[in-house]
PDB file of N, CA, C, O and CB in Angstrom:
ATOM      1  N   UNK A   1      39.580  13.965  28.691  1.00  0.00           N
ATOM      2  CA  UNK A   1      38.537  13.059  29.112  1.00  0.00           C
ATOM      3  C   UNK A   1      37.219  13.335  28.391  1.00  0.00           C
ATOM      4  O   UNK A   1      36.548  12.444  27.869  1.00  0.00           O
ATOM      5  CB  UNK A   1      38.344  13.157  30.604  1.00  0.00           C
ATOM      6  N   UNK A   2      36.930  14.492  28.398  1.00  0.00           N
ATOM      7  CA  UNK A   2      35.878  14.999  27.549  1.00  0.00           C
ATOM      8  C   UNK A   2      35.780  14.398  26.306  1.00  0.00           C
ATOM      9  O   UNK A   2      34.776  13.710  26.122  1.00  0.00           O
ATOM     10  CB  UNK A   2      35.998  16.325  27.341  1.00  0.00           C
ATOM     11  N   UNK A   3      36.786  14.520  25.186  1.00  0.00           N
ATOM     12  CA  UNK A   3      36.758  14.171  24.089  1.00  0.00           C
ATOM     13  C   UNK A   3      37.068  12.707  24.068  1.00  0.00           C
ATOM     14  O   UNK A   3      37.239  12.190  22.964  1.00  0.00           O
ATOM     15  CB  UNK A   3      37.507  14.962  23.390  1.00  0.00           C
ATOM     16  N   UNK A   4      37.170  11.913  25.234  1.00  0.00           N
ATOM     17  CA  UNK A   4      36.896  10.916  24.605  1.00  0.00           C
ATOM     18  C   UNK A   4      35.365  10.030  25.108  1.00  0.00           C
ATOM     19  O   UNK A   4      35.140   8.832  24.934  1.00  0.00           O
ATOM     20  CB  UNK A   4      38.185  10.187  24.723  1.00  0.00           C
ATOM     21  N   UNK A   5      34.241  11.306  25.926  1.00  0.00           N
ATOM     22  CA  UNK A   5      33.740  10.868  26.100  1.00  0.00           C
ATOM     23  C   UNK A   5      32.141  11.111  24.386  1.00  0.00           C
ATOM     24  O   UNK A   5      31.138  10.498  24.020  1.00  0.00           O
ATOM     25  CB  UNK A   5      33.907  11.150  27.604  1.00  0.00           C
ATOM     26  N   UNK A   6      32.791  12.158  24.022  1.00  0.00           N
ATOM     27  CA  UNK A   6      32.121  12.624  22.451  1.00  0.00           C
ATOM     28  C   UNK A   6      32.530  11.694  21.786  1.00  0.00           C
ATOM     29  O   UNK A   6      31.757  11.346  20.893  1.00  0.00           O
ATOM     30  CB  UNK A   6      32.550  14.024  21.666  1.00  0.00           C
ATOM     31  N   UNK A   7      33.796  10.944  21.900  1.00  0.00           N
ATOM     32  CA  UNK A   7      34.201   9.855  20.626  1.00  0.00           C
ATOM     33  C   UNK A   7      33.433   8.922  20.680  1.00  0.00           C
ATOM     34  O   UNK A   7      32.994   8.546  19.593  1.00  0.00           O
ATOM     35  CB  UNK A   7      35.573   9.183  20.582  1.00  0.00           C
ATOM     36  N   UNK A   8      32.889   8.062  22.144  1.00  0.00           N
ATOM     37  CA  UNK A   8      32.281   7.187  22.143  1.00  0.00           C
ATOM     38  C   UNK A   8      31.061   7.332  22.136  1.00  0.00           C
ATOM     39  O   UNK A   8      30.570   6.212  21.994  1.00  0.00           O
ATOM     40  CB  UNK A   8      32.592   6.613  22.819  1.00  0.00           C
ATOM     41  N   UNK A   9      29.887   8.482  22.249  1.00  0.00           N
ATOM     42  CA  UNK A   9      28.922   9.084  21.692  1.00  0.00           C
ATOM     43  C   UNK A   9      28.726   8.848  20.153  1.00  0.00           C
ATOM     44  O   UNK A   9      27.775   8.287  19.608  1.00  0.00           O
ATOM     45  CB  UNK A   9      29.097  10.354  22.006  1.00  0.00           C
ATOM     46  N   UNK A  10      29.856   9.413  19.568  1.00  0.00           N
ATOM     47  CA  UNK A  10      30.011   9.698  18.311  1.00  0.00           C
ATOM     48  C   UNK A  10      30.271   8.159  17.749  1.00  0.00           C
ATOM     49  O   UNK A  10      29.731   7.879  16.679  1.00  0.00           O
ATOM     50  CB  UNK A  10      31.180  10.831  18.083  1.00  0.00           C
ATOM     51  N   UNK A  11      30.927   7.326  18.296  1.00  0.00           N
ATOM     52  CA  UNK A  11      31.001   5.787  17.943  1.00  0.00           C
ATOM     53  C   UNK A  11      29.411   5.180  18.104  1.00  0.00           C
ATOM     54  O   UNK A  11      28.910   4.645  17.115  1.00  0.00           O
ATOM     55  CB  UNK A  11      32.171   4.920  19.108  1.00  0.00           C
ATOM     56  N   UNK A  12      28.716   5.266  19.233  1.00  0.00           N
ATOM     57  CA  UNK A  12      27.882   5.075  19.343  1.00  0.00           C
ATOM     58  C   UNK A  12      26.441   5.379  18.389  1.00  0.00           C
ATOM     59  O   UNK A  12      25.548   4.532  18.357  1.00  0.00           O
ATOM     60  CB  UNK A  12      28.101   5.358  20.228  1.00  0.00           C
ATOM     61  N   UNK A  13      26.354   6.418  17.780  1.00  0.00           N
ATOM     62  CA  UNK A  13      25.782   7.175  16.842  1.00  0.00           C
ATOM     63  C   UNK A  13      26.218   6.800  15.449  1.00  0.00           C
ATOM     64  O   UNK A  13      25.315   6.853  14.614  1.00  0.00           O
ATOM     65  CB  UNK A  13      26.041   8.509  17.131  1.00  0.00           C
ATOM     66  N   UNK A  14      27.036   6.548  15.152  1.00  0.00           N
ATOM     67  CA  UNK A  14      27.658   6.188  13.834  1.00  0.00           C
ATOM     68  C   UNK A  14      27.225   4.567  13.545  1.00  0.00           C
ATOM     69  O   UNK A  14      26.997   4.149  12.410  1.00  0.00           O
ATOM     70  CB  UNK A  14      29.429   6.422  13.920  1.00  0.00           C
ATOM     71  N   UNK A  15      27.160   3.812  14.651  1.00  0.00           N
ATOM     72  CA  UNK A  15      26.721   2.337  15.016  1.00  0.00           C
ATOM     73  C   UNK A  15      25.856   2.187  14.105  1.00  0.00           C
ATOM     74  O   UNK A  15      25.817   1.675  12.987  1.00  0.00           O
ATOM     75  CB  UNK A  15      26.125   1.998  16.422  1.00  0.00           C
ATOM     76  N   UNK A  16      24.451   3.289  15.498  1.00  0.00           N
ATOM     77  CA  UNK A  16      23.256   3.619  15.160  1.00  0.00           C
ATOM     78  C   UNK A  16      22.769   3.843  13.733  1.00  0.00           C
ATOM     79  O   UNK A  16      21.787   3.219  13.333  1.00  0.00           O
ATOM     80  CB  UNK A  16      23.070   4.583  15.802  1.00  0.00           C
ATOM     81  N   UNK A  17      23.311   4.569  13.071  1.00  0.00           N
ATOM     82  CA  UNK A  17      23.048   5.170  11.909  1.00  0.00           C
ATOM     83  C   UNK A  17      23.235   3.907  10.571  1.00  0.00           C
ATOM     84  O   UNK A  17      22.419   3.865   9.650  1.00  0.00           O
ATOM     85  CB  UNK A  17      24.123   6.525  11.844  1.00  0.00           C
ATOM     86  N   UNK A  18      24.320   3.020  10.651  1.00  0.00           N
ATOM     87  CA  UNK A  18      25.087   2.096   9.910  1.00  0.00           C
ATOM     88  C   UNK A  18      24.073   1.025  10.236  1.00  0.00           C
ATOM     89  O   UNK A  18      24.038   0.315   9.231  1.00  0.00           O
ATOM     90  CB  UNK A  18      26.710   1.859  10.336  1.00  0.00           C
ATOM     91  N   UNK A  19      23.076   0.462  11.303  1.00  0.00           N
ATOM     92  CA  UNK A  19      22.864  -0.522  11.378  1.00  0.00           C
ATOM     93  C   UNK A  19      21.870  -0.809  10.914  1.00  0.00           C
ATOM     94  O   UNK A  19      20.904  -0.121  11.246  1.00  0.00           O
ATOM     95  CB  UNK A  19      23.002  -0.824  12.206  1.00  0.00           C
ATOM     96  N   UNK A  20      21.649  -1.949   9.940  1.00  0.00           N
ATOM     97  CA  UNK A  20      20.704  -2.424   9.260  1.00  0.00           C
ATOM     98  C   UNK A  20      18.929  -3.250   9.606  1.00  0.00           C
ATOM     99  O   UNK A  20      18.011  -3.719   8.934  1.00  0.00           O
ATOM    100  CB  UNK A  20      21.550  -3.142   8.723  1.00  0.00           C
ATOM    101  N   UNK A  21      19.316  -2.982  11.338  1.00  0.00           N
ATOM    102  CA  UNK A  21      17.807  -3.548  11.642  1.00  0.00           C
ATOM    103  C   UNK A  21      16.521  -2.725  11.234  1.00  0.00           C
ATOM    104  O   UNK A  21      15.388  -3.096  10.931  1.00  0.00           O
ATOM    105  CB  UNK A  21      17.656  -3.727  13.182  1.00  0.00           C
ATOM    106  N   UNK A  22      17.028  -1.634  11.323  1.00  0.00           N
ATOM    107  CA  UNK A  22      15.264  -0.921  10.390  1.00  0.00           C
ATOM    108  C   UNK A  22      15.736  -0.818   8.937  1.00  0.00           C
ATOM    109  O   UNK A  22      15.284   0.207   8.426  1.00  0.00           O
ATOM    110  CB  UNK A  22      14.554   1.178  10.948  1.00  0.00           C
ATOM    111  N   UNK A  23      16.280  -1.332   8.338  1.00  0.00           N
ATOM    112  CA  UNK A  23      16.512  -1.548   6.854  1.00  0.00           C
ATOM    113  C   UNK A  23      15.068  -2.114   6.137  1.00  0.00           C
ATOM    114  O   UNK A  23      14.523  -1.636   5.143  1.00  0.00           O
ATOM    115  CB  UNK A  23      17.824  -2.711   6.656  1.00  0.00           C
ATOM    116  N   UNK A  24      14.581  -3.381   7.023  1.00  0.00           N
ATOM    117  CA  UNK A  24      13.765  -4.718   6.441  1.00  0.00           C
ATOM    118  C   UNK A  24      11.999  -3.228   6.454  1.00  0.00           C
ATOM    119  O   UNK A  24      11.343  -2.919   5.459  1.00  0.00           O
ATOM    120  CB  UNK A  24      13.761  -6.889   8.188  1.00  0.00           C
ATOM    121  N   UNK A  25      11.822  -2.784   7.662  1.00  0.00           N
ATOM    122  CA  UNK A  25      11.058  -1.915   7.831  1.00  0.00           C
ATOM    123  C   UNK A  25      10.822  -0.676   7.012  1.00  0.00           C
ATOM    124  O   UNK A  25       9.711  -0.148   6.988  1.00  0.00           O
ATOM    125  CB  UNK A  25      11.287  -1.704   8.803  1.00  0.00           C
ATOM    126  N   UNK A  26      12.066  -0.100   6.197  1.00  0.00           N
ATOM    127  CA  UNK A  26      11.969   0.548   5.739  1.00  0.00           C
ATOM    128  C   UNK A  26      11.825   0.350   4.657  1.00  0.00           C
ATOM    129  O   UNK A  26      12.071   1.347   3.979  1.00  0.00           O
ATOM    130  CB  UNK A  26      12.453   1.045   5.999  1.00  0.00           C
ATOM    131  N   UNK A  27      11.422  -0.799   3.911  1.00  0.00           N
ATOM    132  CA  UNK A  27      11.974  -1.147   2.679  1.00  0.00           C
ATOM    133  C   UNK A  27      10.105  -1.472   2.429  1.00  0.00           C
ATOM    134  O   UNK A  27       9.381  -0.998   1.553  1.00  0.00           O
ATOM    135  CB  UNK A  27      13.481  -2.592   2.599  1.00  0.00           C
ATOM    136  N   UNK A  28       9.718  -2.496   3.621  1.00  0.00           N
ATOM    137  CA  UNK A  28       8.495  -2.554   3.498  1.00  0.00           C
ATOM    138  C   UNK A  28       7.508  -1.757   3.414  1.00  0.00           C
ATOM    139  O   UNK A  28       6.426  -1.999   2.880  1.00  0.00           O
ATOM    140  CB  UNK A  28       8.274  -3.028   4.074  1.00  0.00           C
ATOM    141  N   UNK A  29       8.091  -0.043   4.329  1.00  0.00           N
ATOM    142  CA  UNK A  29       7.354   0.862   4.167  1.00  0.00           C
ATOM    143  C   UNK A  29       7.076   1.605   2.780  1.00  0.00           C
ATOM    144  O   UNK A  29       6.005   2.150   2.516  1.00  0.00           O
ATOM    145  CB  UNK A  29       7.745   1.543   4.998  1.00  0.00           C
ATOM    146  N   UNK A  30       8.436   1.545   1.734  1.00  0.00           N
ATOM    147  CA  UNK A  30       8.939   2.108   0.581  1.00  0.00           C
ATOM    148  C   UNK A  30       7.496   1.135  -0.082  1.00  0.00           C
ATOM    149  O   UNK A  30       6.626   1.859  -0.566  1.00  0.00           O
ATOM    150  CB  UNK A  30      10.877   1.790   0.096  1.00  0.00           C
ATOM    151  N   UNK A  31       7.239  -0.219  -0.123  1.00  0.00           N
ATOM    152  CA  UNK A  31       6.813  -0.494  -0.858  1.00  0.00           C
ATOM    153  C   UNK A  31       5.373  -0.664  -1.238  1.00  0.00           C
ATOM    154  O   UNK A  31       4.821  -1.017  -2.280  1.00  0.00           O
ATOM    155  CB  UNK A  31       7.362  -1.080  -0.883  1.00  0.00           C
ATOM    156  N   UNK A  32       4.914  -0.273   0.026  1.00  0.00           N
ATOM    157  CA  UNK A  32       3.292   0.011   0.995  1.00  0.00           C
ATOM    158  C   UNK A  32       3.021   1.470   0.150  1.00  0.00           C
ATOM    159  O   UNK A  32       1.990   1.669  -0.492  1.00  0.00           O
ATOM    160  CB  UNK A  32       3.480   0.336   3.336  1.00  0.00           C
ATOM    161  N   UNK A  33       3.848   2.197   0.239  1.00  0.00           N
ATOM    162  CA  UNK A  33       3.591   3.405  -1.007  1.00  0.00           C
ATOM    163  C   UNK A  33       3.839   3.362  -1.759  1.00  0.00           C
ATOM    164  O   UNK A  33       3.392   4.394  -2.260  1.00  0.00           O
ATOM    165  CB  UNK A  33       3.870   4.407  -1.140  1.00  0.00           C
ATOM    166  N   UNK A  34       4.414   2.787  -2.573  1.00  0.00           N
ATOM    167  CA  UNK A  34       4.453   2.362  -3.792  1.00  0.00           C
ATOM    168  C   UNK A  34       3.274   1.695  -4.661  1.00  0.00           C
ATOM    169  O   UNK A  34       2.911   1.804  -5.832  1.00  0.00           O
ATOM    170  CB  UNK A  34       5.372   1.624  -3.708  1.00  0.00           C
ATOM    171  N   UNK A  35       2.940   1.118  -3.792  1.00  0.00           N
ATOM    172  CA  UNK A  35       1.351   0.564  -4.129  1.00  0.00           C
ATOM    173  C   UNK A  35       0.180   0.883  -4.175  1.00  0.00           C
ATOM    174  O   UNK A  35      -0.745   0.403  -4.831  1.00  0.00           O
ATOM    175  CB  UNK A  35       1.005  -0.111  -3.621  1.00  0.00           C
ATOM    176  N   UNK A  36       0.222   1.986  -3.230  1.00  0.00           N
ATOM    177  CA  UNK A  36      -0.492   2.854  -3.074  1.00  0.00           C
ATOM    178  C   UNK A  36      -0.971   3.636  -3.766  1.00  0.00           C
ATOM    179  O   UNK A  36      -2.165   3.887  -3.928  1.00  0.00           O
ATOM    180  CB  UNK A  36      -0.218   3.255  -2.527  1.00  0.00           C
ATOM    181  N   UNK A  37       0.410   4.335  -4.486  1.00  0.00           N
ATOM    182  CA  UNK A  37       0.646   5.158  -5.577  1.00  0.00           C
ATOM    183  C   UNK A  37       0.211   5.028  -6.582  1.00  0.00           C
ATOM    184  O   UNK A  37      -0.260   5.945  -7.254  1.00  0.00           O
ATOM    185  CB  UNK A  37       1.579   5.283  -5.843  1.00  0.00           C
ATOM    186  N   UNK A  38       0.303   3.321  -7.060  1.00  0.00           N
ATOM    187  CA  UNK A  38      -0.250   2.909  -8.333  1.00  0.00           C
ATOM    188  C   UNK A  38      -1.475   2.774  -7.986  1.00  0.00           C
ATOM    189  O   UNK A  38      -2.305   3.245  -8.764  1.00  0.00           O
ATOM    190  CB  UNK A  38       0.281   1.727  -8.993  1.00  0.00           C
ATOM    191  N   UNK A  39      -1.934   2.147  -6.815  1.00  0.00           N
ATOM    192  CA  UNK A  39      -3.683   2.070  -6.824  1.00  0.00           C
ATOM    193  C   UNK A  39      -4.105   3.218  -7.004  1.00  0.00           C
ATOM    194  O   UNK A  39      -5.102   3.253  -7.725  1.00  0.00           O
ATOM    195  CB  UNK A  39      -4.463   1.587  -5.543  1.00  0.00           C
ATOM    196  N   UNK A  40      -3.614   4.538  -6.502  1.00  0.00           N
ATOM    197  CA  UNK A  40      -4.596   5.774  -6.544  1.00  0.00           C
ATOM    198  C   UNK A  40      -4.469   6.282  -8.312  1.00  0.00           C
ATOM    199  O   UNK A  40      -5.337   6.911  -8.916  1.00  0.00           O
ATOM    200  CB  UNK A  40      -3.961   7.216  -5.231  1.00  0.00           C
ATOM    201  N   UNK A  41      -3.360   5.882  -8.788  1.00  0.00           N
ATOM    202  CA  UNK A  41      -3.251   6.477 -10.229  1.00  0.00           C
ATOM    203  C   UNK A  41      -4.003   5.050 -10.944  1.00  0.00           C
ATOM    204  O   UNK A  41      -3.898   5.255 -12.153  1.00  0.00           O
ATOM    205  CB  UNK A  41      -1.336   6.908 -10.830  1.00  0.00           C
ATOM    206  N   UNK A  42      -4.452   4.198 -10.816  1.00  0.00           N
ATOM    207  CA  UNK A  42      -5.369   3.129 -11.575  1.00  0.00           C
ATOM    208  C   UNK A  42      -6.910   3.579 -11.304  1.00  0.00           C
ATOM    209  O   UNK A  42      -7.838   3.526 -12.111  1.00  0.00           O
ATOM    210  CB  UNK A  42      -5.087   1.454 -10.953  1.00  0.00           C
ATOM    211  N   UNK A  43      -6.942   4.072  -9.849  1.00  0.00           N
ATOM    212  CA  UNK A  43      -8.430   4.324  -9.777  1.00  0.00           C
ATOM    213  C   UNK A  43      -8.750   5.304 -10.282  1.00  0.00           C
ATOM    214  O   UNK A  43      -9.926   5.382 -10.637  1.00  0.00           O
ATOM    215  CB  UNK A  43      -8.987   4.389  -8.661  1.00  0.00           C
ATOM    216  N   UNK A  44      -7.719   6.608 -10.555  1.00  0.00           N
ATOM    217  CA  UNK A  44      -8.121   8.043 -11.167  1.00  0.00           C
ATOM    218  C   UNK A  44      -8.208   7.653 -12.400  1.00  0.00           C
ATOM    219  O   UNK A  44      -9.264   7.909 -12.977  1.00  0.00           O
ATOM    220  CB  UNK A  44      -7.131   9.328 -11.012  1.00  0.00           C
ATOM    221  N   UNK A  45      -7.227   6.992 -13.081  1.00  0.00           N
ATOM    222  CA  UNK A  45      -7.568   6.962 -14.302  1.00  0.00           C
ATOM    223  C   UNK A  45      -8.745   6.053 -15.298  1.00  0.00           C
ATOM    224  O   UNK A  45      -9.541   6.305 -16.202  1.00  0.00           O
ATOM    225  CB  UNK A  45      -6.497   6.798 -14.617  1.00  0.00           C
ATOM    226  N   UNK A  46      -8.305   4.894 -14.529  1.00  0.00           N
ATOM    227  CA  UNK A  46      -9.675   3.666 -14.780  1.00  0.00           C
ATOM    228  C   UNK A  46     -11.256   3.809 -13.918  1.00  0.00           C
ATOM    229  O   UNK A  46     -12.248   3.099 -14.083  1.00  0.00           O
ATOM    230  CB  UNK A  46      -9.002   1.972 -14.143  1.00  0.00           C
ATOM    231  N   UNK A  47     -11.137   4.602 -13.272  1.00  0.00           N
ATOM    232  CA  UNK A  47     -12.335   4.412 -11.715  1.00  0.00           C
ATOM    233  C   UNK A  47     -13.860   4.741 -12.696  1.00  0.00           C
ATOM    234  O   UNK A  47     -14.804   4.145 -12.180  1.00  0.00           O
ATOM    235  CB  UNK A  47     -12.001   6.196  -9.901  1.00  0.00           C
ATOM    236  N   UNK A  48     -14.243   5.482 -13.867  1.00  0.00           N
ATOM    237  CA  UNK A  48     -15.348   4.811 -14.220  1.00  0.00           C
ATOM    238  C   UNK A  48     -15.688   3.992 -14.951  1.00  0.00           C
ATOM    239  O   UNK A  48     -16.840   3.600 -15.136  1.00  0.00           O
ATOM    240  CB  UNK A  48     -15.910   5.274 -14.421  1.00  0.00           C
ATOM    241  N   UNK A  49     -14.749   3.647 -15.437  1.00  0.00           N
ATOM    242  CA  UNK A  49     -14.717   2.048 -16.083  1.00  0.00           C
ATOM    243  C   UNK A  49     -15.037   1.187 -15.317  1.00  0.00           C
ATOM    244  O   UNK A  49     -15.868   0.286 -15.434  1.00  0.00           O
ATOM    245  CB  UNK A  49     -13.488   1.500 -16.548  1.00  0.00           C
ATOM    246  N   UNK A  50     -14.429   1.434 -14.580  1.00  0.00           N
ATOM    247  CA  UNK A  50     -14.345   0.280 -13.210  1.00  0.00           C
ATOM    248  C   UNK A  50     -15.459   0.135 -12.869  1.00  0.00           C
ATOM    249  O   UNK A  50     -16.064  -0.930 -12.989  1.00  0.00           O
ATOM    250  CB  UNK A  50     -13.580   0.610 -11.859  1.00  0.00           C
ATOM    251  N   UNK A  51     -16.055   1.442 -12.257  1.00  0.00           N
ATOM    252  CA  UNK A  51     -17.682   1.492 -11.913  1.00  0.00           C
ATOM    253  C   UNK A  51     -18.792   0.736 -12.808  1.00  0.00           C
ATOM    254  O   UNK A  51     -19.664  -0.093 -12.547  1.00  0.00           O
ATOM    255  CB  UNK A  51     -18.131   3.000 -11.984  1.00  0.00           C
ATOM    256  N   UNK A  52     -18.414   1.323 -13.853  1.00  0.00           N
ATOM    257  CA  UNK A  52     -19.438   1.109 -15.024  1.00  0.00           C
ATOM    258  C   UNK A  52     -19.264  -0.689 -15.155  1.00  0.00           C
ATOM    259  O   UNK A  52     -20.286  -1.366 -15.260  1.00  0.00           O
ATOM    260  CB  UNK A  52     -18.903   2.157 -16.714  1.00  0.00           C
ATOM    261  N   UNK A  53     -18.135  -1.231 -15.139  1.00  0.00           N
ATOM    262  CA  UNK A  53     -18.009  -2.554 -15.277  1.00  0.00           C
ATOM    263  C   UNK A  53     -19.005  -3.948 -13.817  1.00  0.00           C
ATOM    264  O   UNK A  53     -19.444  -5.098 -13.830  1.00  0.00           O
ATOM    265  CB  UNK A  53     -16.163  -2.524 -15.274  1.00  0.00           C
ATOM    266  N   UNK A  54     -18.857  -2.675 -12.728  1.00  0.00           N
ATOM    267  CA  UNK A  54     -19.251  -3.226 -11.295  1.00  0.00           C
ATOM    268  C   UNK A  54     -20.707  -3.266 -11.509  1.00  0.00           C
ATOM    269  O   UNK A  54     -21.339  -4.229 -11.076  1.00  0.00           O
ATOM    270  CB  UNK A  54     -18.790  -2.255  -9.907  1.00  0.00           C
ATOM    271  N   UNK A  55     -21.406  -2.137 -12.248  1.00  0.00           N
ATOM    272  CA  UNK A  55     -22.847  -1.934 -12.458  1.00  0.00           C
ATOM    273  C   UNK A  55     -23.105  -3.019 -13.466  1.00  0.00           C
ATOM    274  O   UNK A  55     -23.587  -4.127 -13.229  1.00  0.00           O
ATOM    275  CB  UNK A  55     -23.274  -0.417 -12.973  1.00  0.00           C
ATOM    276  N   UNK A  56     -22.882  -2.747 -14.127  1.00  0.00           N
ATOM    277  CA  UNK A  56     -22.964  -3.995 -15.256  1.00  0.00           C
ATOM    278  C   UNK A  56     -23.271  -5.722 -14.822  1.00  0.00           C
ATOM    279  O   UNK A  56     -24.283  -6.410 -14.955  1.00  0.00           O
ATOM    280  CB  UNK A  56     -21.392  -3.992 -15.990  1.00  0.00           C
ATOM    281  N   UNK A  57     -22.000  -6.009 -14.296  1.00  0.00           N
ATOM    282  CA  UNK A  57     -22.125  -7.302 -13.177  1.00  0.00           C
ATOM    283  C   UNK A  57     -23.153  -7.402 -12.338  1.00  0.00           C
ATOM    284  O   UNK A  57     -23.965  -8.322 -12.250  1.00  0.00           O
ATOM    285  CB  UNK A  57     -21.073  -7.373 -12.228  1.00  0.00           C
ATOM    286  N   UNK A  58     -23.081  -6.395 -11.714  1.00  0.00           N
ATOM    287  CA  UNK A  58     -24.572  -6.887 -10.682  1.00  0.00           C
ATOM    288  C   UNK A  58     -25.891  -6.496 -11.186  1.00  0.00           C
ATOM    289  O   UNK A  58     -26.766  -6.526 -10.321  1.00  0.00           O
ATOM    290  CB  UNK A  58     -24.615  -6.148  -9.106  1.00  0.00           C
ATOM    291  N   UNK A  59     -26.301  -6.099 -12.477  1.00  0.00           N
ATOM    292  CA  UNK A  59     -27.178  -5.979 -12.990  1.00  0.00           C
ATOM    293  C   UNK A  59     -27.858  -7.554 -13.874  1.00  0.00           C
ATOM    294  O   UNK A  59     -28.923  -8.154 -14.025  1.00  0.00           O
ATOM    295  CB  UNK A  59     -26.775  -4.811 -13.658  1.00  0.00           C
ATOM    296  N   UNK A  60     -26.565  -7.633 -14.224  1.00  0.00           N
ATOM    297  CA  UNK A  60     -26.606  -8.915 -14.497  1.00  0.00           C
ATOM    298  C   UNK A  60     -26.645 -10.407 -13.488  1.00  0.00           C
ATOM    299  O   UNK A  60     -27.148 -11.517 -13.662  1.00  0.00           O
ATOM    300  CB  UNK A  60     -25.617  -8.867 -15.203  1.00  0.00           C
ATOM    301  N   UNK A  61     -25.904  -9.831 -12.459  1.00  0.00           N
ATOM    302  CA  UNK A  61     -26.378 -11.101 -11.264  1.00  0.00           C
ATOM    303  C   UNK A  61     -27.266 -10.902 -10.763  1.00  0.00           C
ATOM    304  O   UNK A  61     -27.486 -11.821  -9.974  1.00  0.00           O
ATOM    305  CB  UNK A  61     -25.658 -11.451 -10.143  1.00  0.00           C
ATOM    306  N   UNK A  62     -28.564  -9.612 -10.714  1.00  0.00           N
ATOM    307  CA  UNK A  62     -29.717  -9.202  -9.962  1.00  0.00           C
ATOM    308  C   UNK A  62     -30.471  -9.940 -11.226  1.00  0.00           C
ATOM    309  O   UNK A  62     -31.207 -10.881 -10.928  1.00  0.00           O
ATOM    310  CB  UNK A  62     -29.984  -7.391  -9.527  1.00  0.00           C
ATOM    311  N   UNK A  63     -30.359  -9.624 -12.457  1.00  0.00           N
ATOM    312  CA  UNK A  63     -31.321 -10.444 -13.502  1.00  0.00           C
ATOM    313  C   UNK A  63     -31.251 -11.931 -13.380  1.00  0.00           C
ATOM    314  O   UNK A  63     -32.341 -12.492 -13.494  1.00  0.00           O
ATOM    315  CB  UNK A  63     -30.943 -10.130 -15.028  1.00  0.00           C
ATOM    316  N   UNK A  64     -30.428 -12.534 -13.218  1.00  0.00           N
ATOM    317  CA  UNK A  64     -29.995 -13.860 -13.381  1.00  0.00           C
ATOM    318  C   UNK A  64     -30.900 -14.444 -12.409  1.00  0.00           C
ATOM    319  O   UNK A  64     -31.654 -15.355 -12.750  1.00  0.00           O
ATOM    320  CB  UNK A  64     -28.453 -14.139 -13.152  1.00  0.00           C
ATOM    321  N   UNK A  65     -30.881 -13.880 -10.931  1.00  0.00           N
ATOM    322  CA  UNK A  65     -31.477 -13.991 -10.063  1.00  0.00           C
ATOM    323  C   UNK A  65     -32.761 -13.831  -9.875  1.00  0.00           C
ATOM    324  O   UNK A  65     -33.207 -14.567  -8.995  1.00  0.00           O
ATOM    325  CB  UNK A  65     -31.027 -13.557  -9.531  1.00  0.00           C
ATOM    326  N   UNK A  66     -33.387 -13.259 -10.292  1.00  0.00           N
ATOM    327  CA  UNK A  66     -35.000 -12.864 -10.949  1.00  0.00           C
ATOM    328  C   UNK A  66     -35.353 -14.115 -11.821  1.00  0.00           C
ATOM    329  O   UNK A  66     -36.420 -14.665 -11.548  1.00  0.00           O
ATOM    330  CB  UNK A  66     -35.046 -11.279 -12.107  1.00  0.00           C
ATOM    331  N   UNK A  67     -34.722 -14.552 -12.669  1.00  0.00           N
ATOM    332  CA  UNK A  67     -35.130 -15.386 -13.754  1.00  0.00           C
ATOM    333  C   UNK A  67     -35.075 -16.817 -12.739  1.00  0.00           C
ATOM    334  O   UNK A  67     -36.090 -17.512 -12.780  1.00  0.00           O
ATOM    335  CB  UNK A  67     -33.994 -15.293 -15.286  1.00  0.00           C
ATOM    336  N   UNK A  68     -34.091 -17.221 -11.958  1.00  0.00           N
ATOM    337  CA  UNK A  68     -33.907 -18.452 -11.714  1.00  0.00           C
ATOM    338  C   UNK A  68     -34.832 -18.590 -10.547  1.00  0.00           C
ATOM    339  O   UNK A  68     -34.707 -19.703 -10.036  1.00  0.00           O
ATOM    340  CB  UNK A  68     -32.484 -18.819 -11.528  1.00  0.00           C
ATOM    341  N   UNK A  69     -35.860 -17.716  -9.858  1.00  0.00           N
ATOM    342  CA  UNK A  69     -36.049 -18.202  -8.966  1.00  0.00           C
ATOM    343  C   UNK A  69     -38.157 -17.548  -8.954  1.00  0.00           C
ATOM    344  O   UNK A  69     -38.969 -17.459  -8.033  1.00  0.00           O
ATOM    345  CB  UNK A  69     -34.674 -17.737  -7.797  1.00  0.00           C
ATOM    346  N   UNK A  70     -38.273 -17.193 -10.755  1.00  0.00           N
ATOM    347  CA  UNK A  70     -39.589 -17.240 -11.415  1.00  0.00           C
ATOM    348  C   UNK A  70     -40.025 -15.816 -10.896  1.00  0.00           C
ATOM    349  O   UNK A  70     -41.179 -15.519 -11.206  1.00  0.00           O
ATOM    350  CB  UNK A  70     -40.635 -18.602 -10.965  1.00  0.00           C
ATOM    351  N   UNK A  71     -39.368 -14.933 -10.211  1.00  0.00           N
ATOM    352  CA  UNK A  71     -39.520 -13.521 -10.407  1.00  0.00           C
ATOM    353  C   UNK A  71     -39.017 -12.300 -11.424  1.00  0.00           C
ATOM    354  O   UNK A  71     -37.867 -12.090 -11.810  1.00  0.00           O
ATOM    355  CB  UNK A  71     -39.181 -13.232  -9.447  1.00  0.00           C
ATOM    356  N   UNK A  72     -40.092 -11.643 -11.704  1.00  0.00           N
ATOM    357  CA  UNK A  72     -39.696 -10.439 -12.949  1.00  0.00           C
ATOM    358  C   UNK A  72     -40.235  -9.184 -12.612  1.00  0.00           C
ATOM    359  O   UNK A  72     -40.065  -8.219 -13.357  1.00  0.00           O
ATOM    360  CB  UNK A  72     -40.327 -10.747 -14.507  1.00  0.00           C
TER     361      UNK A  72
END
């Protein structure tokens, strides 16, 4: 009786393990770091470019803005 109450444990568990409803979850999680991964290796490698490009822009939209509205 015992062992066949471990078989159906063990059926039960094997179900568990085989079944594909946290598949979709796990896949989304795989890919949430994945992205991650690349953002942190784009910002280490590009990040003062990046900066330097952000300064640039708003130096230029703070001038633009000065000129169009007769302040210098």
């Amino acid at each position: 009786m015992k062992l066949f109450g471990k078989g159906k444990r063990w059926q039960a568990l094997n179900y568990s393990l085989r079944s594909s409803s946290g598949q979709g979850m796990t896949e989304y999680i795989l890919i949430i770091v994945l992205v991650a991964v690349a953002a942190l290796v784009v910002v280490s490698k590009f990040g003062k470019q990046i900066a330097g490009m952000f300064t640039k822009s708003s130096e230029k939209i703070e001038s633009t803005t000065k000129d169009a509205f007769g302040k210098k």
